[in-house]
N, C-alpha and C positions, 0 to 999 in steps of 0.2 A: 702524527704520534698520538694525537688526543682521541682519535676517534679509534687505532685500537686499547687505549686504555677504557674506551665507555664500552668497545664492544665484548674486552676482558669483564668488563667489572657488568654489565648488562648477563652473559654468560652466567656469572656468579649468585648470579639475585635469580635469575631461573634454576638453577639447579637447587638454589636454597628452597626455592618456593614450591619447587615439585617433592623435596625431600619432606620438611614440613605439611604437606597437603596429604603427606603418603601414612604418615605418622598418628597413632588413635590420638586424639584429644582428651585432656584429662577429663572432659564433663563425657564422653563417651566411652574410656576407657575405666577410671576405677579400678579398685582392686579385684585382681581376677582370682577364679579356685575354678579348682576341680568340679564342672556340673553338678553331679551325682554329689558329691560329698555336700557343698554352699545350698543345693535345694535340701540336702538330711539337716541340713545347719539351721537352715531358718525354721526348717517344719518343727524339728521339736528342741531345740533351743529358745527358738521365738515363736513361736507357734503360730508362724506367718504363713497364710495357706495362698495360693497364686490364687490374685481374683482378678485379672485381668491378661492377655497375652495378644501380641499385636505383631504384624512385622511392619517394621515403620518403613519411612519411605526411601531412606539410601541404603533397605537391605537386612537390617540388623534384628534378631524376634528383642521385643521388649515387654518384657513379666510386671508386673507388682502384686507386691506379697501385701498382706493384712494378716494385723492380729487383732480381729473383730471386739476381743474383750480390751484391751489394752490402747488400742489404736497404733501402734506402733506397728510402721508399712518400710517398705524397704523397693526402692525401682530398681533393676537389674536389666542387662541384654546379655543375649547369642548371640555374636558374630557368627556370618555363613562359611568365613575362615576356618574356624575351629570350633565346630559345634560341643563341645566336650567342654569349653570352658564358659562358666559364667561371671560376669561382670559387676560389681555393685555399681550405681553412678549417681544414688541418690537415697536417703532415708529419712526418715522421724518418726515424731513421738507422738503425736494427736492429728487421728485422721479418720472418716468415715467413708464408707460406703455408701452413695446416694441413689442409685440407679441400677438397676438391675440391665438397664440399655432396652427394655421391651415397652418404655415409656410407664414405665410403676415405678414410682417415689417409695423408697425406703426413708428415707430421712428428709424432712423439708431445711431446705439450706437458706443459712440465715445471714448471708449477706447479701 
């Protein structure tokens, strides 16, 4: 009897753990909108212009916004699920631009 109650309750903790694995994560999910509307939103609400775009490595493209005068950046993704929606999953308020990525120092960083 004991061993179908581990092989019940073993069943259990797999279906949990495929259900949960299947599910975004709130540091990957964030609040989602409408593409087109969340990029009109930051462009001239925040005047956060995309200065970086990436497709990371389980898939997903990943943006960050800059508002070069203000410093306030905003990290966002596309899932390949449903390209029409975008994602917030991270922001603030003091941030700069240091690299252009062609090896030219914009700003010398001070830690």
């Amino acid at each position: 009897m004991f061993k179908y109650y581990m092989l019940i309750l073993a069943s259990c903790v797999a279906v949990v753990a495929l259900v949960i694995n299947t599910l975004p994560s709130a540091a990957q999910g964030g609040t989602c909108k409408d593409r087109k509307q969340a990029l009109r939103f930051l462009e001239t609400l925040h005047k956060e212009e995309i200065v970086f775009r990436g497709v990371s490595s389980i898939g997903h493209i990943t943006l960050i916004h800059l508002n070069s005068k203000t410093g306030a950046w905003t990290a966002s993704i596309i899932r390949v699920q449903d390209p029409t929606v975008l994602c917030g999953v991270d922001s603030g308020t003091d941030g700069d631009l240091l690299s252009t990525g062609d090896g030219s120092t914009l700003r010398k960083q001070v830690w």
